[in-house]
C-alpha positions as CSV (number, residue, x, y, z in Angstrom):
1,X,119.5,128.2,80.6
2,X,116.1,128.0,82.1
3,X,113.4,130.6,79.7
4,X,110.8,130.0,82.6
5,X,110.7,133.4,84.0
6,X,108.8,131.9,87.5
7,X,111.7,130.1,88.2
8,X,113.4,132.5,90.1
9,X,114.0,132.3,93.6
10,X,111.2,134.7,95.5
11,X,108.2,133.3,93.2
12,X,105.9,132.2,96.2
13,X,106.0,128.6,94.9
14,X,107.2,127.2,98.3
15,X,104.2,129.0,100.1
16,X,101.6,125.8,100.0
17,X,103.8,123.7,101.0
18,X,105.3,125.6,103.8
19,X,101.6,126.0,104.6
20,X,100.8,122.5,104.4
21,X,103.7,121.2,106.7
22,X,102.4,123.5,109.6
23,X,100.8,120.6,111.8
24,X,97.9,121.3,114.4
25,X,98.4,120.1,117.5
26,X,96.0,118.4,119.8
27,X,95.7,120.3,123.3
28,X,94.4,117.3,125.2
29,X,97.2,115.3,123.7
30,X,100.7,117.0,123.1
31,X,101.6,113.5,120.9
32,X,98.9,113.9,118.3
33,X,99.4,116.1,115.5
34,X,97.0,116.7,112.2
35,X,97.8,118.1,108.9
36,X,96.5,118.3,105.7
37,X,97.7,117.6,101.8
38,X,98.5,118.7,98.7
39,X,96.3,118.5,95.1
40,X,97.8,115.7,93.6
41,X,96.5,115.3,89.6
42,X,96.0,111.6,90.9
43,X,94.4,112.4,93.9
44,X,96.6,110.4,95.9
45,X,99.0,111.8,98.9
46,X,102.7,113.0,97.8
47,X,104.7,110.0,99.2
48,X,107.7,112.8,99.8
49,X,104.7,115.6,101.9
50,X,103.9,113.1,104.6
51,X,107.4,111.7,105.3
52,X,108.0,115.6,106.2
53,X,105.2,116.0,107.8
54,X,105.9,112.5,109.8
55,X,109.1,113.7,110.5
56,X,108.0,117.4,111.5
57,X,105.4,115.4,113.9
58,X,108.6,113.7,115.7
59,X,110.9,116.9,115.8
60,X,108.0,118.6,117.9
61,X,108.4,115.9,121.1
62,X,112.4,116.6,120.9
63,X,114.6,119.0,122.2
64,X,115.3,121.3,120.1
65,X,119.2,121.0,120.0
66,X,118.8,117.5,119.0
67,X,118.1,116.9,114.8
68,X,117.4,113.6,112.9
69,X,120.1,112.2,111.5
70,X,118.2,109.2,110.3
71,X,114.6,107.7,108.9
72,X,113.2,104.6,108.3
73,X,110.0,104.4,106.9
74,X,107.1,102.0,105.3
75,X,104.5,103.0,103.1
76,X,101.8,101.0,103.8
77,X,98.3,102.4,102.1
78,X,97.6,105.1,99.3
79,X,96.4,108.5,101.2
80,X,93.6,110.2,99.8
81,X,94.2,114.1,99.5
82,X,90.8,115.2,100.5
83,X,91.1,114.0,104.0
84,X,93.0,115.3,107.1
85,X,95.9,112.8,108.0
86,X,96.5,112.5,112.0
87,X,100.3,112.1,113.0
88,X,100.6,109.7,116.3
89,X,103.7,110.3,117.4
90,X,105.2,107.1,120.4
91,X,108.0,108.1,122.3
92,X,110.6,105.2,122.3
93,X,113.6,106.6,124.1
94,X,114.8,109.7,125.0
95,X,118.8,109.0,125.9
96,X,121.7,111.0,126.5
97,X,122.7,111.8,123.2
98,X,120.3,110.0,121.1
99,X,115.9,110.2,120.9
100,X,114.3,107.4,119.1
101,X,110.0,108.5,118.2
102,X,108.1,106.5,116.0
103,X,105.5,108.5,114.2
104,X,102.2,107.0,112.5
105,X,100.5,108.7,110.1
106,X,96.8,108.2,109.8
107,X,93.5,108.4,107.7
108,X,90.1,106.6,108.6
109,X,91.9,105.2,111.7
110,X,94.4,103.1,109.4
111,X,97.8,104.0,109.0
112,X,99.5,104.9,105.9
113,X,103.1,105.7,106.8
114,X,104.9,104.2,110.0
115,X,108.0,105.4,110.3
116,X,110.6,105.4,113.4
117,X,112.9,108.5,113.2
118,X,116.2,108.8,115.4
119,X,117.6,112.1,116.7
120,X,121.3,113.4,118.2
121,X,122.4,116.1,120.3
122,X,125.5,117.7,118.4
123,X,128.4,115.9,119.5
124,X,132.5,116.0,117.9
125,X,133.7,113.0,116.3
126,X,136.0,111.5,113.5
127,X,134.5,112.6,110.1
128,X,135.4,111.6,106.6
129,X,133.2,111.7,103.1
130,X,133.2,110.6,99.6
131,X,133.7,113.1,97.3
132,X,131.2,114.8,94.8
133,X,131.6,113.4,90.9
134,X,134.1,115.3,89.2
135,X,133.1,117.1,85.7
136,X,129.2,117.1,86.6
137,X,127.5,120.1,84.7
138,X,126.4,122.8,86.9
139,X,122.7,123.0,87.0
140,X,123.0,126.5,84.7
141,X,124.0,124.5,82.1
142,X,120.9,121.8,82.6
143,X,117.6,122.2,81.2
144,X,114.6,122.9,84.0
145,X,111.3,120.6,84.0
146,X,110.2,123.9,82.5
147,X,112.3,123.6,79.4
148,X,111.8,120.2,78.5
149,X,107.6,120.1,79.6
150,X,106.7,123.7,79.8
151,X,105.3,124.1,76.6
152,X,102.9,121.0,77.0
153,X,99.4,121.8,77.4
154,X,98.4,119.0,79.7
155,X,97.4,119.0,83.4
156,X,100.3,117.0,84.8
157,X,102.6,118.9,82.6
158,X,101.2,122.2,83.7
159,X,101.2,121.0,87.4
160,X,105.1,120.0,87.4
161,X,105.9,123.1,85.8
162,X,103.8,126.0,86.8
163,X,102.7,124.4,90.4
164,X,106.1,122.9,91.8
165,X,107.8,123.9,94.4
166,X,111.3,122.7,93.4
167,X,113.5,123.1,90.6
168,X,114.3,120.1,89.1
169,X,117.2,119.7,86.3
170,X,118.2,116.0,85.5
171,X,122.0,116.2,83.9
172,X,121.5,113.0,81.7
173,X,118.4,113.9,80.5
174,X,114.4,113.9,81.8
175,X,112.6,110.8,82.1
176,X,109.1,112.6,81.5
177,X,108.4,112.1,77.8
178,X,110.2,108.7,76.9
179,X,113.0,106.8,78.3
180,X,117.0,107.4,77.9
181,X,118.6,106.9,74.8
182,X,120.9,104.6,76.7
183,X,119.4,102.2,79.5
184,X,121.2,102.8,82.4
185,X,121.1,102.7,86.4
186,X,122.6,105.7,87.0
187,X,121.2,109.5,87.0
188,X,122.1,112.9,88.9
189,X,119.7,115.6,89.5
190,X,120.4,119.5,90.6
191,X,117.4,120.3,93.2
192,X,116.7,123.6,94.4
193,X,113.7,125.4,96.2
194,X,112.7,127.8,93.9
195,X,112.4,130.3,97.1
196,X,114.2,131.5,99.7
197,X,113.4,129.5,103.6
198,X,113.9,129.9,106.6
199,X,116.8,129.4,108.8
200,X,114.8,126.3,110.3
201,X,117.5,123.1,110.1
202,X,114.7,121.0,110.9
203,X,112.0,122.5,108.0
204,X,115.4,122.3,105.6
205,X,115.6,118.5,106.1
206,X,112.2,117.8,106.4
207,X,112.1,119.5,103.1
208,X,114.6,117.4,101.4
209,X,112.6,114.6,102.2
210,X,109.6,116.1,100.3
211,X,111.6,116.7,97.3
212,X,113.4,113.2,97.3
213,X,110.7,111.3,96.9
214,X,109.8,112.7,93.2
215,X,113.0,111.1,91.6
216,X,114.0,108.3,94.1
217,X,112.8,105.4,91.9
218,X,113.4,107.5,88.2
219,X,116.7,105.2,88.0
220,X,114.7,102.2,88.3
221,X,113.0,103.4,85.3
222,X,116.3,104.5,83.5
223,X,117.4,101.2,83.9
224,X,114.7,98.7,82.8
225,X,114.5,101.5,79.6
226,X,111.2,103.0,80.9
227,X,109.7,106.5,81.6
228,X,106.8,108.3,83.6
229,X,105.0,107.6,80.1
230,X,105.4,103.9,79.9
231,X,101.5,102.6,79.8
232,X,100.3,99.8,81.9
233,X,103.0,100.5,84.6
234,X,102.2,100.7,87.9
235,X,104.9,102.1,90.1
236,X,104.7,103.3,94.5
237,X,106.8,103.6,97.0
238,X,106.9,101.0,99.9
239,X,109.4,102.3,102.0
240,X,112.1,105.1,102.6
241,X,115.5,105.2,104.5
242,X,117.1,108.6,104.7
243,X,120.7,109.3,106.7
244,X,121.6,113.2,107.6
245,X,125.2,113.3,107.0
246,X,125.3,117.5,107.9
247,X,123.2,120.4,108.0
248,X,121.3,121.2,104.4
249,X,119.9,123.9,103.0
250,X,117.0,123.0,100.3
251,X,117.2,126.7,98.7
252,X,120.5,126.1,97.5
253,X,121.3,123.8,94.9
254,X,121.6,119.9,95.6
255,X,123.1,117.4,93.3
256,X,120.9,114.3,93.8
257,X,124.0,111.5,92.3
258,X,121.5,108.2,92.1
259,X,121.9,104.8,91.6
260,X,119.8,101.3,91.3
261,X,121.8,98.1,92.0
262,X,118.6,95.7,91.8
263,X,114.9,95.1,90.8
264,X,113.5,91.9,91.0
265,X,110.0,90.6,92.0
266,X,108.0,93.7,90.5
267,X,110.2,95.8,93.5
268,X,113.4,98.3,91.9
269,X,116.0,99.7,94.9
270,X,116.9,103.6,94.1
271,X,119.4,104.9,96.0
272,X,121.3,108.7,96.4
273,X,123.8,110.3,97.7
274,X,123.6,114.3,97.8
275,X,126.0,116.8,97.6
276,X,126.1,120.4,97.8
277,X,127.5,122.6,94.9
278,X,130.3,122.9,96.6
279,X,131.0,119.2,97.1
280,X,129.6,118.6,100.4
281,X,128.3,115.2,101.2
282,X,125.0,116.1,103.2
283,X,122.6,113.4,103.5
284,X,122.1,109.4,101.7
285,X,118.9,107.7,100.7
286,X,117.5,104.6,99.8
287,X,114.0,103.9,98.7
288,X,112.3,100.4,97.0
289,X,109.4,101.0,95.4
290,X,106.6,98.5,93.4
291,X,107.5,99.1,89.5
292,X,105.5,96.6,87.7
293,X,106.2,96.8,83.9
294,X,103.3,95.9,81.1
């Protein structure tokens, strides 16, 4: 359905940030790490690129048979996008099956992400999952960000559309130019990388990390009847909570299914489960953000 002829995969788009989540380690200290961001239109660090980066910071002090299979994560200062960010990565515990690092992520010697990540060796065990939503619309039958934005002539427009990295299709409808026609706490989103990746399970779930974090609190928005063009509104994320149910691949398409059971005190909960196309329940999230309405 999509007229954007760019998103196709092999466009290149995934290049910067591929670039961008190769760290640079410190020789004197193999527990340091540095990276670098983004251009953001508000000149602010993506939320989603330094929980990957955080994460790829922790992977690099584990074996590499061992994977996360969960994050927990505070936000605790706005990153500026025009300075390096150092990854500090403390090792917690490094068990028989499980390694616990905690990673902060730093700028002007404050940090602006802690987050604790746990890793398992791949181990057999009882396993059981909900099931996808029947009757969902397959995301060739869902308009693209392109189709619904692509023809504005504004810079955050143009940088959604013509700069992302991701293909993003919302099935009930974009939040970008007004609210829904019908308030409601429930949304799903097809997500796809609009290039091929590597075979790199870490990168691949770092990587849905990165692309979570642009629609985690949109059903916080659908719900109080708001969009990204409500003025006066402030909204951020203050923390993040991601569980790996199985392996993912971020260049195939995702169904985000999304949920948000409360707000209160300026704060809205967004949670999602995500589900291959093929029905496979591969990782949960929850994220409460700071929406404070006009």
């Amino acid at each position: 359905m999509t007229s954007d002829p760019a998103a196709t995969p092999r466009t290149g788009r995934m290049a910067p940030v591929l670039d961008v989540l190769r760290l640079t380690d410190d020789p004197a200290n193999p527990d340091l790490f540095q990276g670098r961001s983004l251009p953001q239109p508000n000149g602010r660090v993506f939320g989603g690129q330094v929980l990957a980066q955080a994460l790829l910071a922790a992977g690099a002090t584990v074996p590499d048979d061992r994977l996360p299979h969960s994050l927990h994560g505070y936000f605790l200062r706005a990153g500026v996008v025009d300075e390096p960010i150092t990854f500090a990565v403390e090792r917690l515990r490094d068990g028989r099956s499980f390694t616990a690092r905690r990673t902060h992520a730093l700028q002007g010697g404050a940090p602006i992400l802690s987050m604790i990540t746990s890793f398992q060796a791949e181990q057999d065990g009882h396993e059981y999952a909900d099931p996808m939503p029947a009757g969902v619309p397959g995301p060739d039958d869902v308009r693209s960000a392109y189709d619904v934005i692509g023809h504005i002539d504004h810079p955050v427009a143009k940088f959604w559309t013509q700069e992302a990295a991701f293909d993003v299709r919302h099935v009930e409808g974009a939040l970008y130019l007004g609210p829904a026609a019908e308030p409601s706490g429930h949304q799903m989103v097809w997500f796809r990388a609009l290039d091929p990746l590597p075979d790199d399970r870490l990168l691949h779930r770092a990587l849905l990390a990165y692309a979570c974090d642009q629609v985690m609190l949109e059903p916080v928005l659908r719900r109080a009847g708001q969009s990204w063009m409500t003025r006066g509104m402030s909204i951020a994320s203050l923390d993040h909570a991601m569980w790996w149910h199985r392996d993912v691949r971020v260049d195939e398409w995702l169904l985000f299914v999304q949920s948000s059971p409360s707000a209160q005190g300026g704060r809205g909960l967004g949670a999602a489960r995500v589900f291959t196309r093929s029905g496979e329940l591969v990782a949960s999230i929850a994220q409460e953000g700071m929406v404070r309405l006009p």
